[in-house]
MDAnalysis code that builds the backbone (N, CA, C; Angstrom):
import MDAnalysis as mda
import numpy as np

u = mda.Universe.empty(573, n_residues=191, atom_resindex=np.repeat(np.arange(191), 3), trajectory=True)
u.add_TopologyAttr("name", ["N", "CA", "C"] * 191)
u.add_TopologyAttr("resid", np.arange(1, 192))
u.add_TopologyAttr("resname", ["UNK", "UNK", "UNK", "UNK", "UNK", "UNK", "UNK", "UNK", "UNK", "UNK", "UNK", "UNK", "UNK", "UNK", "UNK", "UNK", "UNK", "UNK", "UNK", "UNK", "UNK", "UNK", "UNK", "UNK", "UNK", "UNK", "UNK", "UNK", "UNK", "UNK", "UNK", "UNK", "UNK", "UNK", "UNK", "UNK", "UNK", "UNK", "UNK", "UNK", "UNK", "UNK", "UNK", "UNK", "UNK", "UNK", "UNK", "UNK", "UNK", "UNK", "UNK", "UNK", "UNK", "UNK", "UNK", "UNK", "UNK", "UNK", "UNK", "UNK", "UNK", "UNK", "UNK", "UNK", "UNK", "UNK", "UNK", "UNK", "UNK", "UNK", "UNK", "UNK", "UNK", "UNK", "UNK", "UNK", "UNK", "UNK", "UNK", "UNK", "UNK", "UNK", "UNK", "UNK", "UNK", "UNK", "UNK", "UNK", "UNK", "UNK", "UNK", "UNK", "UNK", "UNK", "UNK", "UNK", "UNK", "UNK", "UNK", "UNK", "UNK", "UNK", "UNK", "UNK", "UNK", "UNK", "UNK", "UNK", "UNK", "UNK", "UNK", "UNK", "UNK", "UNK", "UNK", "UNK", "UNK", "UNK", "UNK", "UNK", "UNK", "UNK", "UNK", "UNK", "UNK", "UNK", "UNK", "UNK", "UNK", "UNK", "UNK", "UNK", "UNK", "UNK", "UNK", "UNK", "UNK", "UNK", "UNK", "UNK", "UNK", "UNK", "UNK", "UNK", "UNK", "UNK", "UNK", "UNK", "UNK", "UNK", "UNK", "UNK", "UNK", "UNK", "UNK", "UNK", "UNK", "UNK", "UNK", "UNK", "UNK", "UNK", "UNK", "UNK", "UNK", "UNK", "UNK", "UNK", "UNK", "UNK", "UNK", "UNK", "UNK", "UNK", "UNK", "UNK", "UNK", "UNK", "UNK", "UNK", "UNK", "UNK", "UNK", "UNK", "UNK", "UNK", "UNK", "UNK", "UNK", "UNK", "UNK"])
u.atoms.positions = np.array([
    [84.509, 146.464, 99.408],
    [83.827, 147.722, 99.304],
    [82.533, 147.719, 100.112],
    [82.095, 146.643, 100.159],
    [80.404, 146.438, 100.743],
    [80.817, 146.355, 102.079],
    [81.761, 145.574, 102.631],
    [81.937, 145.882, 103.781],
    [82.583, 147.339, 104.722],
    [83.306, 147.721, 103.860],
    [83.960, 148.985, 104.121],
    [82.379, 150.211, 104.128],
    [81.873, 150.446, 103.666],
    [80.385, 150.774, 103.450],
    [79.280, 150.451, 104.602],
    [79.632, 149.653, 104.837],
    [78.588, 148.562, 106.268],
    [79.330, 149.094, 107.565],
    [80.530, 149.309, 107.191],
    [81.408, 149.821, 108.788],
    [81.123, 151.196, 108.974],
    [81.394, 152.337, 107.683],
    [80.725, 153.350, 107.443],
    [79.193, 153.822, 108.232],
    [78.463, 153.014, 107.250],
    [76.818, 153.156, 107.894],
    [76.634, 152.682, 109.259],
    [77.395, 152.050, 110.144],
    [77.212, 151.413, 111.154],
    [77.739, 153.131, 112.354],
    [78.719, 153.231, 111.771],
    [80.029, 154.082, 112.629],
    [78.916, 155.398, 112.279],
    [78.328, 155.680, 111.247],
    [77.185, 156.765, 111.454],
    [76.310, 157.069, 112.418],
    [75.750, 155.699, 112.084],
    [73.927, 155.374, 113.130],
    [74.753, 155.777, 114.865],
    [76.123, 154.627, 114.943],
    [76.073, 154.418, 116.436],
    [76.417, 155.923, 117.014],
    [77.445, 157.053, 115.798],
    [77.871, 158.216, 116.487],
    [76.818, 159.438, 116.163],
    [75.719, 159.058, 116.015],
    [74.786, 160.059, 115.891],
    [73.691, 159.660, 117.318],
    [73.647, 158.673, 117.336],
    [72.827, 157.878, 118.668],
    [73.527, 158.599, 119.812],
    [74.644, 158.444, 119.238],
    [75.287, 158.501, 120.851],
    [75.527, 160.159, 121.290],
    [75.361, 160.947, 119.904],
    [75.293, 162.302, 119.887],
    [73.883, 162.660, 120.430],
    [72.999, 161.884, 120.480],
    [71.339, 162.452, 121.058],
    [71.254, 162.042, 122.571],
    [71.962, 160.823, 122.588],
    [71.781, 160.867, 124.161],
    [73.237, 161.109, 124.892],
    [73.482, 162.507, 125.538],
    [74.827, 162.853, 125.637],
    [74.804, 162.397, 127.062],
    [75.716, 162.478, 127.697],
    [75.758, 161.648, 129.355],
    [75.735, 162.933, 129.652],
    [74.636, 162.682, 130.856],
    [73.963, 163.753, 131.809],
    [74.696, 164.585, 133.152],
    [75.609, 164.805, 132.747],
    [76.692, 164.526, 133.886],
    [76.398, 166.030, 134.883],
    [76.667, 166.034, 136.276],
    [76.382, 167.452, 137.072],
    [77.347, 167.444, 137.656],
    [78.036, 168.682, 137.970],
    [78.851, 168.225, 139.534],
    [78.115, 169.357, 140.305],
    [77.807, 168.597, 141.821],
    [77.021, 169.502, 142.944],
    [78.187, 169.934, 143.779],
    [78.371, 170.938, 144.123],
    [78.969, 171.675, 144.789],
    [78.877, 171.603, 146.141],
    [79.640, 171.177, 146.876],
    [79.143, 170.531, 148.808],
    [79.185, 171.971, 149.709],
    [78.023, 172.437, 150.373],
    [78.131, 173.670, 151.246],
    [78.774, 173.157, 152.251],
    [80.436, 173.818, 152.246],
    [80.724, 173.509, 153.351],
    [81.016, 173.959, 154.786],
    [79.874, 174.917, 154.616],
    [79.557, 176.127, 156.415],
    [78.750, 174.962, 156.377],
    [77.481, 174.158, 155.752],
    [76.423, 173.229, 156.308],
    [76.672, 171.846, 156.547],
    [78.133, 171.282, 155.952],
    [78.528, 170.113, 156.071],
    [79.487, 169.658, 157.168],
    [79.618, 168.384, 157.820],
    [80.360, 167.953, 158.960],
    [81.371, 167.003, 158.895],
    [82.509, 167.049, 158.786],
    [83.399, 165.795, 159.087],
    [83.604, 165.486, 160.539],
    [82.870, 164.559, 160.913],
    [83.370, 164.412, 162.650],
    [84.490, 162.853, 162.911],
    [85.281, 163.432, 163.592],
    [86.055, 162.165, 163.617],
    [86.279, 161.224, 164.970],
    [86.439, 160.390, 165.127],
    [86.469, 159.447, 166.438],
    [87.965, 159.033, 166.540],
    [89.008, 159.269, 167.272],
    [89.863, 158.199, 167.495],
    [90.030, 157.545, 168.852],
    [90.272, 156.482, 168.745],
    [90.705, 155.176, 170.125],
    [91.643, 155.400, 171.022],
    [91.861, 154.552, 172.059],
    [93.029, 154.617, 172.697],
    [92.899, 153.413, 173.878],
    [93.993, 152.563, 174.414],
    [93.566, 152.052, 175.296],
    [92.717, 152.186, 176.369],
    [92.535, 153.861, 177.081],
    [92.002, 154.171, 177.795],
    [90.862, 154.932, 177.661],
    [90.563, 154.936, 176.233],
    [88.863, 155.407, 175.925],
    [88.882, 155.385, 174.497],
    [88.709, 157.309, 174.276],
    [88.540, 157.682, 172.577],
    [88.536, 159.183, 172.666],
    [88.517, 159.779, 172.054],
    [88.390, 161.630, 172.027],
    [87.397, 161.525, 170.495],
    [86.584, 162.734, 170.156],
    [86.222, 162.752, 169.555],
    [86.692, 164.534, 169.234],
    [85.793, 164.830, 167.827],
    [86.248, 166.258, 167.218],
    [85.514, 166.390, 165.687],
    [85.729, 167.837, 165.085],
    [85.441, 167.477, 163.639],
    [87.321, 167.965, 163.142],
    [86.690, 168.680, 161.979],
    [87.712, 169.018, 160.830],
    [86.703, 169.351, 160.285],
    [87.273, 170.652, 158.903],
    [86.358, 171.755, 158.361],
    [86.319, 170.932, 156.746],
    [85.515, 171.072, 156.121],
    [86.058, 170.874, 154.339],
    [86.342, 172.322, 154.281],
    [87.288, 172.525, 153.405],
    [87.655, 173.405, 152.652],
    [86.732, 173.682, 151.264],
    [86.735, 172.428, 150.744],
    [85.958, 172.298, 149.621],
    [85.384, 170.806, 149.261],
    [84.535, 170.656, 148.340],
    [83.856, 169.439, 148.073],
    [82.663, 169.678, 146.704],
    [82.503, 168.706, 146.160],
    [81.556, 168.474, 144.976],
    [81.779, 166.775, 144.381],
    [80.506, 166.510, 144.812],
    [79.830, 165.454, 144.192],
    [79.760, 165.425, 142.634],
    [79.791, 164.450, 141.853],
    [79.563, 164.225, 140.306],
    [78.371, 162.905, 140.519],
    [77.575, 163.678, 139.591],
    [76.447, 162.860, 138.906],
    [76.302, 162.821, 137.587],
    [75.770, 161.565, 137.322],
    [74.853, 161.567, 135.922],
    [73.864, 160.771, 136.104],
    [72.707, 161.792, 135.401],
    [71.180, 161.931, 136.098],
    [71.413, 161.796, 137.542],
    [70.577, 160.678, 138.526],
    [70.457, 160.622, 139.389],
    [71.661, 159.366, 140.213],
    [73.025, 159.190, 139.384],
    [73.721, 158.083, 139.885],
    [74.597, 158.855, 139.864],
    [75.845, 158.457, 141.613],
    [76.862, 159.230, 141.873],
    [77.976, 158.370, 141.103],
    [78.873, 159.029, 140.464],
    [79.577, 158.795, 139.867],
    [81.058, 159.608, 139.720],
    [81.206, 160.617, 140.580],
    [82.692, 160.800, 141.361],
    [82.291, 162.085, 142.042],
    [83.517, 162.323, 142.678],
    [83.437, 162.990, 143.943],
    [85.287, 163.787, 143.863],
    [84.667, 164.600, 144.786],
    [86.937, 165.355, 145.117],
    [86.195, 166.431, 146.382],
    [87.324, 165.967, 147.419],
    [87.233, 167.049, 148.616],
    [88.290, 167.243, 149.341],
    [88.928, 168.402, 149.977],
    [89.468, 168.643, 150.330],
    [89.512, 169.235, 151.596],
    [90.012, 168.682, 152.686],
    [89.947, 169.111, 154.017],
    [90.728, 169.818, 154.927],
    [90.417, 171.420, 155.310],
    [91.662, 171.957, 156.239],
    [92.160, 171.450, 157.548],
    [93.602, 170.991, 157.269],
    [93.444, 170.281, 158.766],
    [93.629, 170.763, 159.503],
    [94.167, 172.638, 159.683],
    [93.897, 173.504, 160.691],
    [93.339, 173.548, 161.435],
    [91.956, 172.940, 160.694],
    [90.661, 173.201, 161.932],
    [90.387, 172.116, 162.663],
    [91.093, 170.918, 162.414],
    [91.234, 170.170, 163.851],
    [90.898, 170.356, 164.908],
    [89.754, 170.094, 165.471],
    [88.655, 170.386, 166.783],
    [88.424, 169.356, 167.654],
    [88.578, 169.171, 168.581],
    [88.836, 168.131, 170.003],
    [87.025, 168.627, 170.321],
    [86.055, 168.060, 170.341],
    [85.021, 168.240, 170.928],
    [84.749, 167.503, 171.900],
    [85.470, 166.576, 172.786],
    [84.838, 166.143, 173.727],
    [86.044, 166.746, 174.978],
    [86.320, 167.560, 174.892],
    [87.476, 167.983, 176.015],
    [87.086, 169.761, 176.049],
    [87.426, 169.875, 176.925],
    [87.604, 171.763, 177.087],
    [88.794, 172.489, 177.503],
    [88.744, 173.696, 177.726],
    [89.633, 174.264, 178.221],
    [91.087, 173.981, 177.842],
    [92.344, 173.695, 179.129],
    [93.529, 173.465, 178.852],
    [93.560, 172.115, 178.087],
    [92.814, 171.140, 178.426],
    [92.869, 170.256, 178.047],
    [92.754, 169.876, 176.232],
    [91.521, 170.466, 176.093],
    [90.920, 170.895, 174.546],
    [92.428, 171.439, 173.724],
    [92.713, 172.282, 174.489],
    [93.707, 173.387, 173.496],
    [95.087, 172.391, 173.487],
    [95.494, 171.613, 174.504],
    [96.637, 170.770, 174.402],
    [96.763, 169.365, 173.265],
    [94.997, 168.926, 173.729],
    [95.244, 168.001, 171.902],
    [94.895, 168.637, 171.156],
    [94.375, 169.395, 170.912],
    [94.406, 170.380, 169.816],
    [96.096, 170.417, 168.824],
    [96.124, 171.366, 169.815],
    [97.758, 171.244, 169.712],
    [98.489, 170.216, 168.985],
    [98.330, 169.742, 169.792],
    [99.378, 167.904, 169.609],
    [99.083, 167.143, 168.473],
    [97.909, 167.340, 167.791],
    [96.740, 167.109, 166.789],
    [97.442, 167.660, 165.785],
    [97.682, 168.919, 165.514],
    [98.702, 169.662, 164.256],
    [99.954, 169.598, 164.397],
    [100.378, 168.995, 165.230],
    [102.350, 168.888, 165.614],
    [102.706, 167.927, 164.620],
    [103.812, 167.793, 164.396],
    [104.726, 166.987, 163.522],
    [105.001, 165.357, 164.245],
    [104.105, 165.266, 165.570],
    [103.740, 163.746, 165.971],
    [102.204, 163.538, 165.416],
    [101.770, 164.071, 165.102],
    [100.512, 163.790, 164.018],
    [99.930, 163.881, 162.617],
    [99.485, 165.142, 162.435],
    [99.116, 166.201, 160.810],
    [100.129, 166.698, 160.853],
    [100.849, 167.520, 161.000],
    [102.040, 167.928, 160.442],
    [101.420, 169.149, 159.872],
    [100.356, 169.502, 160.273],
    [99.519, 171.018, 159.492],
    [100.265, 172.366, 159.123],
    [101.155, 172.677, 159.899],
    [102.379, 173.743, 158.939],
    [102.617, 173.516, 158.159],
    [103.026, 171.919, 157.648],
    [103.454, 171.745, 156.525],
    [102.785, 170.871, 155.391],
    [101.446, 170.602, 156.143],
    [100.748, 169.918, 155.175],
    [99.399, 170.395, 155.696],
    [99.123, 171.504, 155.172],
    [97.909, 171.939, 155.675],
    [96.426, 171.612, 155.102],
    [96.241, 170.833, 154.153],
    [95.173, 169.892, 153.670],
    [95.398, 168.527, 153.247],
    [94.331, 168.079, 153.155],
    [94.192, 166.549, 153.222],
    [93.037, 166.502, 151.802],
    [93.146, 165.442, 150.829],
    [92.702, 165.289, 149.791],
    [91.944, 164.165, 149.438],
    [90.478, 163.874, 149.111],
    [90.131, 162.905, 148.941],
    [89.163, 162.924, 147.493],
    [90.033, 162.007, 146.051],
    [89.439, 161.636, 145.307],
    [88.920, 160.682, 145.003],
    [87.469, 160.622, 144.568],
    [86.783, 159.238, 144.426],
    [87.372, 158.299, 143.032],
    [87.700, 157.428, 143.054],
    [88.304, 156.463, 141.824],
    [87.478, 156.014, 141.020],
    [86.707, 155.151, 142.023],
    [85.638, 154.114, 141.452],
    [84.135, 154.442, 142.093],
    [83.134, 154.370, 141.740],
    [81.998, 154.748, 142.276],
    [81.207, 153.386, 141.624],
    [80.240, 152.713, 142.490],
    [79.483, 151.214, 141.833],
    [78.445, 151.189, 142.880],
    [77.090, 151.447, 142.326],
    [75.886, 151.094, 143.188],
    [75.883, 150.054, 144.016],
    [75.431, 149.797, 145.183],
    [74.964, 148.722, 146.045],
    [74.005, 148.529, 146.538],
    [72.821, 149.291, 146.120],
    [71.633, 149.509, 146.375],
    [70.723, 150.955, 145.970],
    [69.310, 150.672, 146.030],
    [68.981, 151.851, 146.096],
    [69.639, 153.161, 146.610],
    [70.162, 154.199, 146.497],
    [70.774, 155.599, 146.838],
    [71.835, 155.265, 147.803],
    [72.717, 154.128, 147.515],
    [73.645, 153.507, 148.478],
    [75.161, 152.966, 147.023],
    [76.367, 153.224, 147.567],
    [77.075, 153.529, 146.652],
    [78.497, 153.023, 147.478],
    [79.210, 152.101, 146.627],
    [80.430, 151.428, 147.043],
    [81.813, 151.948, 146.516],
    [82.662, 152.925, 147.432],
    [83.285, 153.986, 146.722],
    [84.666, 153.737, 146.838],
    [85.567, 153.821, 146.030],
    [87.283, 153.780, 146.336],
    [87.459, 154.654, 145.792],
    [88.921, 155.615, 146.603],
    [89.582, 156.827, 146.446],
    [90.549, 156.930, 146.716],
    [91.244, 158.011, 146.131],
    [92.292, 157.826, 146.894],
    [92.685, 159.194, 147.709],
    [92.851, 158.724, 148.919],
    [92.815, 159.689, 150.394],
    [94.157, 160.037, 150.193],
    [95.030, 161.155, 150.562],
    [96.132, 162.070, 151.032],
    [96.293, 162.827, 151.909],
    [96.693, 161.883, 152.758],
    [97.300, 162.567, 154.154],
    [98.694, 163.032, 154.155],
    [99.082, 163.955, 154.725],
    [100.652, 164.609, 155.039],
    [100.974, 163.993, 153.944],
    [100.653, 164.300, 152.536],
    [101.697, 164.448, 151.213],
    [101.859, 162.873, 150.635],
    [100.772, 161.576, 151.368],
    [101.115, 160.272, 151.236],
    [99.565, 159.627, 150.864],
    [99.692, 159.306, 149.886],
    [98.128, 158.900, 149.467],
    [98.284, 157.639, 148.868],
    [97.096, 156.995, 149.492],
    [96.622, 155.619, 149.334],
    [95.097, 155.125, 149.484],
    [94.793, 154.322, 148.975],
    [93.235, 154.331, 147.867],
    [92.904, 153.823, 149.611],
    [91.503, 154.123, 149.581],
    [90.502, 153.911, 150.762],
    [88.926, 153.462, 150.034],
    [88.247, 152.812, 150.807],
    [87.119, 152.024, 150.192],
    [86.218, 152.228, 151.944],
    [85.024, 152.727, 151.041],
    [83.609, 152.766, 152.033],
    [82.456, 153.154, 151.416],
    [81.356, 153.132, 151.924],
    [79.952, 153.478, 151.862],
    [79.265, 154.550, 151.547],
    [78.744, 155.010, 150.722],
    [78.573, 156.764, 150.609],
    [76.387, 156.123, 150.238],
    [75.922, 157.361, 150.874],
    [74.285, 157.000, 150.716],
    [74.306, 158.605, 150.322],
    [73.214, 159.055, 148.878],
    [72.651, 159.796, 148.943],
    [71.292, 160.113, 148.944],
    [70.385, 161.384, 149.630],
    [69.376, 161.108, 149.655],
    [69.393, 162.829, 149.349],
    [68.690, 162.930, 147.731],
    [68.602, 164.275, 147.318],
    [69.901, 165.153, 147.883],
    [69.193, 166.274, 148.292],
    [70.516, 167.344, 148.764],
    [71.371, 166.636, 149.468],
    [70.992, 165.661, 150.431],
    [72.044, 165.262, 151.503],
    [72.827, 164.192, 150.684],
    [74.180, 163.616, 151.988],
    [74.991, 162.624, 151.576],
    [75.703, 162.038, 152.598],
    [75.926, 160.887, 152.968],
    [76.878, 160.506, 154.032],
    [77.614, 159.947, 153.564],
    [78.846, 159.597, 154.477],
    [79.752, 158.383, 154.405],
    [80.526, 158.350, 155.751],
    [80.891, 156.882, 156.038],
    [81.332, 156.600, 157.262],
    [82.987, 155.653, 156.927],
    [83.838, 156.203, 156.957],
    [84.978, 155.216, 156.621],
    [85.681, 155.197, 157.985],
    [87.068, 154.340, 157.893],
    [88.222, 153.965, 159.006],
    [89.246, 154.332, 157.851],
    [90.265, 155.024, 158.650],
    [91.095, 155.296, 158.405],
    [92.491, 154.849, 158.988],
    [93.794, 154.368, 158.008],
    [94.671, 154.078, 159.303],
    [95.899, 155.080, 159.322],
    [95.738, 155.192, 160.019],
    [97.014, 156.626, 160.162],
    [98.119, 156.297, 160.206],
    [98.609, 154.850, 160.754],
    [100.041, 154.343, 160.509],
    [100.311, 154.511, 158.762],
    [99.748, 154.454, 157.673],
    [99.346, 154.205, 156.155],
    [100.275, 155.645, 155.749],
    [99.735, 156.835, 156.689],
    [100.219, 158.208, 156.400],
    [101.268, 159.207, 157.098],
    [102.161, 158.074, 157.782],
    [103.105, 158.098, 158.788],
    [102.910, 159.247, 159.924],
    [101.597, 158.824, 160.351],
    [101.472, 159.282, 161.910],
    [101.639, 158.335, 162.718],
    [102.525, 158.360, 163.594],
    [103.112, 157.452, 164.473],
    [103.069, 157.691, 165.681],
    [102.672, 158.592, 166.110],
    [102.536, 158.665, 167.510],
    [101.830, 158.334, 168.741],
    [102.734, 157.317, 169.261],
    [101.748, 156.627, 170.346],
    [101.254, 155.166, 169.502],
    [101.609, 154.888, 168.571],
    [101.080, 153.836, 167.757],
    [102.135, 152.508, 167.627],
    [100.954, 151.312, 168.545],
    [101.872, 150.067, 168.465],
    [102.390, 149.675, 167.058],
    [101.600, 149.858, 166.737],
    [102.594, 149.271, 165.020],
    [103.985, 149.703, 164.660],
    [104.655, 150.745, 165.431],
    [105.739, 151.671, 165.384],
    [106.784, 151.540, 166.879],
    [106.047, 151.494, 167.848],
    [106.620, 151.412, 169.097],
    [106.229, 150.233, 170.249],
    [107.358, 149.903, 170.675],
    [106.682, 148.442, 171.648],
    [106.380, 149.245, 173.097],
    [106.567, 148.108, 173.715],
    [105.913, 148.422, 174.776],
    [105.245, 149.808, 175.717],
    [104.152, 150.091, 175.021],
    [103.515, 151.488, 175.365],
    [102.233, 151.348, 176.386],
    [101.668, 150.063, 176.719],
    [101.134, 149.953, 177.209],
    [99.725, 150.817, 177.512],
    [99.237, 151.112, 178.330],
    [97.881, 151.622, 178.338],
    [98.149, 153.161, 177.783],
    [99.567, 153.686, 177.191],
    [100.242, 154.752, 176.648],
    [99.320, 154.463, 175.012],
    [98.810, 153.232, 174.911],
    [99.058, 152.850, 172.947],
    [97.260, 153.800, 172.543],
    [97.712, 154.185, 171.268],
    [96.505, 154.948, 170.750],
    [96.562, 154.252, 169.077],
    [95.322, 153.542, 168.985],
    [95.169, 152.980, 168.317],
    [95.219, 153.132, 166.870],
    [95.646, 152.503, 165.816],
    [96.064, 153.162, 164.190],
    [94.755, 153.679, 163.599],
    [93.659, 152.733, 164.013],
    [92.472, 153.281, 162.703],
    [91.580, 154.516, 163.464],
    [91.034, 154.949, 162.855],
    [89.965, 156.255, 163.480],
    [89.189, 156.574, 162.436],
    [87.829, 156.829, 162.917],
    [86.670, 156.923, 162.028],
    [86.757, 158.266, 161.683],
    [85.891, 158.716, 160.578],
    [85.210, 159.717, 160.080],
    [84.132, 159.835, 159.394],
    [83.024, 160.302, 160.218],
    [81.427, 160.210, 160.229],
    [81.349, 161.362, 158.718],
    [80.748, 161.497, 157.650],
    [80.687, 162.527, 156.758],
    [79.450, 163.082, 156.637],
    [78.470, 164.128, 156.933],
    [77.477, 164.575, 156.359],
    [77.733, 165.594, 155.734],
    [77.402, 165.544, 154.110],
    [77.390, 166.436, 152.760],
    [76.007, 167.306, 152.688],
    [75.879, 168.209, 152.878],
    [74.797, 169.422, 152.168],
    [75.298, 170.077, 150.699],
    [74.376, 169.877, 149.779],
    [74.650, 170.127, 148.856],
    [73.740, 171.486, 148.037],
])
């Protein structure tokens, strides 16, 4: 009885404690006319660069520690920025074809944060899991926030989300033809 009583008074104190300090939790909403995904990919014979639009995005906090995240990216807007003209509009092109995004039929790309674990002051060690063309698999990188703002810089491998085109891991001898599997994406968040 005395113990049954002691578990009682215990299971009180701890769920009334825990009723005064409730977890502080926010989710910030990412402006995404003010935010940038810019992306880099390789190739034997250089690199092209470009962005992509968010569709949507919001950060999760409690108090001042990030603690998850979800965004979603149109891959419509697939943008070749270091090319112009015919050129611009042809990877463009080739960029949403069914040898790359597959954007008719998979017209966003999905990224939820899993795990979120400090690594420093306003610096944050993040796994998610990314969905490309309908195929998702957890990704791990760096996210820094500083008040309104936010970055992150990951590699991505596109062989992972069966884009294959032009990619040695898939085809032999392509020679100075080969365009390399991983490709960056630079992130700045306005919030």
């Amino acid at each position: 009885m005395k113990k049954r009583n002691l578990s009682l008074a215990l299971s009180l104190v701890f769920g009334i404690s825990a009723m005064a300090n409730p977890i502080d939790r926010e989710t910030k909403e990412v402006k995404t006319e003010e935010s940038t995904v810019t992306w880099k990919a390789y190739k034997v014979t250089g690199s092209h660069t470009g962005t992509v639009s968010l569709k949507s995005g919001a950060l999760e906090f409690d108090g001042d520690q990030l603690v998850g995240g979800e965004f979603v990216v149109d891959m419509a807007s697939i943008n070749t920025t270091d090319l112009e003209g015919d050129y611009k509009n042809k990877l463009d092109g080739h960029l949403n074809s069914d040898d790359f995004f597959s954007t008719a039929s998979h017209p966003t790309s999905k990224l939820v944060f899993t795990n979120v674990e400090a690594s420093g002051k306003n610096s944050y060690k993040v796994t998610g899991d990314l969905t490309i063309k309908g195929i998702t698999k957890p990704v791990t990188f760096d996210v820094s926030v500083y008040g309104s703002k936010a970055t992150a810089t990951l590699k991505v491998d596109r062989s992972e989300y069966d884009v294959r085109y032009g990619s040695g891991s898939f085809f032999d001898n392509l020679g100075d033809k080969t365009i390399y599997d991983e490709f960056d994406l630079v992130v700045d968040l306005q919030m």
